[in-house]
C-alpha positions as CSV (number, residue, x, y, z in Angstrom):
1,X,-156.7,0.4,264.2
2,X,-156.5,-1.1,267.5
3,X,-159.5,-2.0,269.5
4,X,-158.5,1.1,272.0
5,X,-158.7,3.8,269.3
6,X,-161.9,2.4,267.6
7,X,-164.0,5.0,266.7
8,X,-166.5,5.0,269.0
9,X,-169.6,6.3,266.4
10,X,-168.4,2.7,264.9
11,X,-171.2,0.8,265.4
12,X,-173.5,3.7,263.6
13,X,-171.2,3.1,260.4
14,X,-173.2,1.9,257.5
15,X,-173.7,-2.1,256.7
16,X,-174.8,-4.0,253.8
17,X,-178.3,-3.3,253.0
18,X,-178.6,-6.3,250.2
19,X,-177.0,-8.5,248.0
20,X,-177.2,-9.0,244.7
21,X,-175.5,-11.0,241.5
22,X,-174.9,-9.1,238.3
23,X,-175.9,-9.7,234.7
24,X,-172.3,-11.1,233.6
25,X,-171.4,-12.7,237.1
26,X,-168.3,-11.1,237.2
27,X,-167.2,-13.9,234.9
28,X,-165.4,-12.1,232.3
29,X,-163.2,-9.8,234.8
30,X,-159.8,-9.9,236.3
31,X,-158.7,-9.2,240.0
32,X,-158.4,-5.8,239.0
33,X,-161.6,-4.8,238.2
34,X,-163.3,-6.8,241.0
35,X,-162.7,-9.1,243.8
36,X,-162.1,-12.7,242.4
37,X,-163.9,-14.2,245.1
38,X,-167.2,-12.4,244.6
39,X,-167.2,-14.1,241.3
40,X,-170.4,-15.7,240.5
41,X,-171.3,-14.8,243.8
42,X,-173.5,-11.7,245.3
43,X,-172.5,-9.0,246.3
44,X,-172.8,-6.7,249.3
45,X,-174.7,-3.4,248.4
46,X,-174.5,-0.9,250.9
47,X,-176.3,2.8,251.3
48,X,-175.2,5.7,249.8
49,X,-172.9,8.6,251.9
50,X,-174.0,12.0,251.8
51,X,-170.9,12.6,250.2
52,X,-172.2,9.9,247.6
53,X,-174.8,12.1,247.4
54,X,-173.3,15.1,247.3
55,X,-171.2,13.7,243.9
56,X,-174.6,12.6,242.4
57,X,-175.3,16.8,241.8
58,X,-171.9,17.6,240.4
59,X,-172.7,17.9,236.5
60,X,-169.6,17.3,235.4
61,X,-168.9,14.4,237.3
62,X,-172.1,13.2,236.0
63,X,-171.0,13.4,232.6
64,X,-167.8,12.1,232.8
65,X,-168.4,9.2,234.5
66,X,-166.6,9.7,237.8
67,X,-169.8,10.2,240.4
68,X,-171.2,6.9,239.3
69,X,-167.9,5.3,239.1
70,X,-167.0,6.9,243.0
71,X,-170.4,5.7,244.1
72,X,-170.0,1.9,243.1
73,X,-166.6,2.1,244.7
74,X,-168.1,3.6,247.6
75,X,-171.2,1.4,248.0
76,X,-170.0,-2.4,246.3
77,X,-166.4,-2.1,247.6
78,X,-165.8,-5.8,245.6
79,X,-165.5,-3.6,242.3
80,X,-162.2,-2.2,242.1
81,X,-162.7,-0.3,238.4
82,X,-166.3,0.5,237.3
83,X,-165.8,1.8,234.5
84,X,-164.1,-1.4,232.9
85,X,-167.8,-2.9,233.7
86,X,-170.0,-3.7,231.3
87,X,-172.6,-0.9,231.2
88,X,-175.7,-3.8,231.9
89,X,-173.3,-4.9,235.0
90,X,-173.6,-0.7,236.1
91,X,-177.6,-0.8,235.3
92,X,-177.6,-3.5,237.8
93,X,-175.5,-2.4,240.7
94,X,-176.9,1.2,240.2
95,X,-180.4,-0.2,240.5
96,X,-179.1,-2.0,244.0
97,X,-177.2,0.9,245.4
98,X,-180.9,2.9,244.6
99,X,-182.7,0.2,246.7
100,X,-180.3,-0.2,249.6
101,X,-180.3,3.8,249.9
102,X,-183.6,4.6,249.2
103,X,-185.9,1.3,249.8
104,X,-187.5,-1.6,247.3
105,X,-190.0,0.7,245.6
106,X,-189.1,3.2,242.9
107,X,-191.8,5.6,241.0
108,X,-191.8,5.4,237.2
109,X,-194.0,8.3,235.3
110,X,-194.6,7.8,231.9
111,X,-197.1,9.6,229.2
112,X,-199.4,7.1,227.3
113,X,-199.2,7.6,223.2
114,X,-202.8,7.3,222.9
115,X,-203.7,10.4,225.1
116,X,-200.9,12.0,226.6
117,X,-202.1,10.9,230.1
118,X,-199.3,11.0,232.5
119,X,-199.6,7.8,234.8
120,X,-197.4,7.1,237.9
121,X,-196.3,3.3,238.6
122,X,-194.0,2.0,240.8
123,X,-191.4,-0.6,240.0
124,X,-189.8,-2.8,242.2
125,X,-186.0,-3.1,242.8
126,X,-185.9,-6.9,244.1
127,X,-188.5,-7.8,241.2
128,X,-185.7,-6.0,238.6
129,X,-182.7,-7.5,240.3
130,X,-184.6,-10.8,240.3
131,X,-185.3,-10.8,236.5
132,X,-182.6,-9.6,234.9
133,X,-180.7,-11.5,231.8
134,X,-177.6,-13.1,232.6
135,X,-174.6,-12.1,230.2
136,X,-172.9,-14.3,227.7
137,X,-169.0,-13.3,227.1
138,X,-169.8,-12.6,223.1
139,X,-173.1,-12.9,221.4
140,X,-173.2,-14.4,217.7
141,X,-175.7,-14.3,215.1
142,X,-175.4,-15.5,211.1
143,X,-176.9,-12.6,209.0
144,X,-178.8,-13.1,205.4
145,X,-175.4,-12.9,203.6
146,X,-174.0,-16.0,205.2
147,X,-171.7,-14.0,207.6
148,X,-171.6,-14.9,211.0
149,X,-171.0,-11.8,213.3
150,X,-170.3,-12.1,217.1
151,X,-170.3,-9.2,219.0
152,X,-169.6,-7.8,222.7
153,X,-172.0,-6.0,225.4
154,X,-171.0,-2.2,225.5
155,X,-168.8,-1.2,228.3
156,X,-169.6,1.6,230.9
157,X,-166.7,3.4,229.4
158,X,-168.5,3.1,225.8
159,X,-171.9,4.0,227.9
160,X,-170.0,7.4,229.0
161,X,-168.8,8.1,225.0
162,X,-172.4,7.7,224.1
163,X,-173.7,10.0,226.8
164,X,-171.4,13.0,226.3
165,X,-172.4,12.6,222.4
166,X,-176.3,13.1,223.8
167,X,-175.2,15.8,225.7
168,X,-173.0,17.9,223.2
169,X,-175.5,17.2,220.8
170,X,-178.4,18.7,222.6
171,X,-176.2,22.0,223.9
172,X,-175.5,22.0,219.7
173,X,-179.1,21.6,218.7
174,X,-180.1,24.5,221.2
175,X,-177.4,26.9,220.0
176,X,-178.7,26.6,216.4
177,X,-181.8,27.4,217.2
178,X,-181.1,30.7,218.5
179,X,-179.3,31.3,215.1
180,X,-180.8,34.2,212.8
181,X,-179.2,32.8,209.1
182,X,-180.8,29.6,208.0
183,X,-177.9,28.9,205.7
184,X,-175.5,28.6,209.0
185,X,-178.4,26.8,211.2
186,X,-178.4,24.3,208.1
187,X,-174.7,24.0,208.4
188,X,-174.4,23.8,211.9
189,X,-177.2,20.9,212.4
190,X,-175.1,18.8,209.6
191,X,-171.7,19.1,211.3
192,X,-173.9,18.0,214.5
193,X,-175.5,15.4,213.1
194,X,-172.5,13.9,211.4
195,X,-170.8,14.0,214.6
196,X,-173.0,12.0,216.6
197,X,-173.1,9.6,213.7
198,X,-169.7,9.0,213.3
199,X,-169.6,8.1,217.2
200,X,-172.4,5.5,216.8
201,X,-170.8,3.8,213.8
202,X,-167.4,3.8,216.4
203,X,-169.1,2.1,219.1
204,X,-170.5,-0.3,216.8
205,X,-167.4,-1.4,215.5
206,X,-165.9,-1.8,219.0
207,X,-169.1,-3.6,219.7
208,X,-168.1,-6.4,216.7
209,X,-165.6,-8.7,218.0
210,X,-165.4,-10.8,214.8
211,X,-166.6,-11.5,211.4
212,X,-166.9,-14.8,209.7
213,X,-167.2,-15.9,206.2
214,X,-166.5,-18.8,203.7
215,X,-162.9,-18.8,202.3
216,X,-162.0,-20.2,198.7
217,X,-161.5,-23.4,200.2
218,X,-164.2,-23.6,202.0
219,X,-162.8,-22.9,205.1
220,X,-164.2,-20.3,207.5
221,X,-162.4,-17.0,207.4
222,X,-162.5,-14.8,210.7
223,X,-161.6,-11.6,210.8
224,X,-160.9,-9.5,214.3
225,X,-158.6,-6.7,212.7
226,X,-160.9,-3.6,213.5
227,X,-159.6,-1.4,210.3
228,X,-160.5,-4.6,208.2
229,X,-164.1,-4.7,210.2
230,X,-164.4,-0.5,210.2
231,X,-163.7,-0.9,206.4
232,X,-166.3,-2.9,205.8
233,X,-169.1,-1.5,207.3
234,X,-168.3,1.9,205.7
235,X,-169.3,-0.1,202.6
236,X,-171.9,-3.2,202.7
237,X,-175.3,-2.1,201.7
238,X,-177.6,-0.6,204.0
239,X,-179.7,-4.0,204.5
240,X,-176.8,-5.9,206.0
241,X,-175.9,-2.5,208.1
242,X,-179.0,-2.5,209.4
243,X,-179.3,-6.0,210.2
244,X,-175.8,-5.9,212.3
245,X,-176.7,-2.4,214.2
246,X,-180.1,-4.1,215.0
247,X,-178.4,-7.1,216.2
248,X,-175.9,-5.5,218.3
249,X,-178.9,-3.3,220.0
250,X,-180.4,-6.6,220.5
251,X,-177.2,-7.5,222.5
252,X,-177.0,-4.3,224.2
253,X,-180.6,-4.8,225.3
254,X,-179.9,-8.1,227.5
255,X,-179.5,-7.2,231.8
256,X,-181.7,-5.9,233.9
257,X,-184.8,-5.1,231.8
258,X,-185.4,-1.4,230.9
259,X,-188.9,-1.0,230.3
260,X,-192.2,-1.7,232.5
261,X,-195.4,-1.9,231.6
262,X,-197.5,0.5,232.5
263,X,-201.5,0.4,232.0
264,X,-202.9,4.2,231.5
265,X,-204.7,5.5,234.7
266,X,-207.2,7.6,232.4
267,X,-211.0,6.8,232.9
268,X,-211.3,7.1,229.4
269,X,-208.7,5.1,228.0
270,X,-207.1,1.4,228.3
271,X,-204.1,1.6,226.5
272,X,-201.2,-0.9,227.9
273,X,-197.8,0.2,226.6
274,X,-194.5,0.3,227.5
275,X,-192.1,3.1,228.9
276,X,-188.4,3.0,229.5
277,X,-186.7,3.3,232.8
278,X,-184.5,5.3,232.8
279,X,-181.9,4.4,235.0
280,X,-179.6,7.5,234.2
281,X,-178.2,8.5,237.9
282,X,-179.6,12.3,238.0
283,X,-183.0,10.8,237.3
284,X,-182.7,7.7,238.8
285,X,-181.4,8.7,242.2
286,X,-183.7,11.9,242.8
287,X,-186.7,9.8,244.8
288,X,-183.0,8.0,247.0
């Protein structure tokens, strides 16, 4: 646009509010998920549109991933495909987008276990950005067995799977409770349950990038193929299972931290614990 038809309302437009690195530093993408020269570098945050807004209360959009994929476009415009993120890179830039839109301080509730006290704190979204865990590309640990297993931080994409399993599964649970015959409330709650847990055992296996063992010869032995991986999962004992789903949550858990500690505001109690954040847009974004 020439400098004779610039929109005059131009200098009201919205600018960068901050500018913030991400847990992975944009390391592991390609030009077409972000901007190759905002590698390793900050990035520019700016305030949500009311039509960001506006997206942020369409459920399905919610759901499916497309409002918080829109708003990252809309607000970082150096990420070109969201959704190929890694879901602690979205934590991240959704935390900025929540400070350049609605200001540094963000109010937490959370109930203490001891007494059910309710106690209001409020977080900071600098202090967050400032202490989150930078990314490794692959994560590797060397279980009880002697295998080594190296595995990858979920995806927003996997993030999205996960969350429309929540969802169906609490729309399931609900529907079965209104059911009269225990037999078919019975039913219904296995077919639910064995749902969602097929999902989780998916996402873990897209989470395991490799397994490693001792061949005959004493070389090591790494296997990528998926069906080889998915096989055998489905049957190692429980211990090892257990040790591999805990070690993958342990990956999973690395970013932006997603719990504060919170010290109960009850007279009659001290309890310090710890409550989540939850950093889920409709929540998250209802103070902005």
């Amino acid at each position: 646009m020439s400098k004779n038809n610039q929109n005059p309302l131009s200098a009201y437009f919205r600018s960068p509010k901050l500018y913030t690195k991400i847990p992975s530093g944009g390391k592991f993408y390609d030009e077409n998920v972000m901007d190759q020269d905002a590698v390793g570098e900050e990035l520019a945050i700016y305030p949500m549109t009311t039509k960001d807004e506006l997206l942020l209360k369409n459920p399905d959009a919610l759901l499916n991933g497309e409002a918080v994929s829109a708003l990252i476009k809309s607000c970082v415009p150096q990420i070109k495909q969201p959704k190929r993120l890694y879901s602690a890179d979205v934590d991240a830039l959704l935390i900025a987008i929540r400070g350049a839109s609605g200001g540094d301080e963000v109010d937490v509730s959370a109930t203490c276990p001891a007494c059910e006290n309710v106690t209001d704190v409020v977080i900071s979204v600098e202090s967050s950005l400032m202490s989150m865990e930078e990314l490794d590309k692959e994560y590797e640990k060397t279980l009880a067995n002697g295998l080594i297993i190296k595995a990858l931080p979920f995806t927003y994409q996997n993030t999205i799977k996960a969350g429309i399993a929540s969802f169906q599964s609490t729309r399931s649970m609900q529907s079965i409770s209104e059911m009269k015959d225990d037999m078919e409330r019975l039913k219904a709650f296995n077919t639910s349950f064995v749902t969602l847990a097929d999902l989780n055992f998916e996402l873990l296996i897209e989470c395991i990038s490799s397994v490693t063992f001792d061949g005959e010869d004493g070389q090591p032995m790494v296997v990528k193929d998926k069906s080889t991986i998915r096989e055998f999962l489905e049957n190692t004992d429980s211990k090892t299972g257990k040790e591999i789903e805990t070690f993958v949550n342990s990956v999973n858990s690395k970013g932006v931290k997603q719990e504060v500690q919170i010290e109960c505001s009850s007279e009659t109690c001290d309890q310090v614990f710890t409550a989540p954040i939850n950093f889920d847009p409709v929540n998250f974004f209802t103070g902005s």
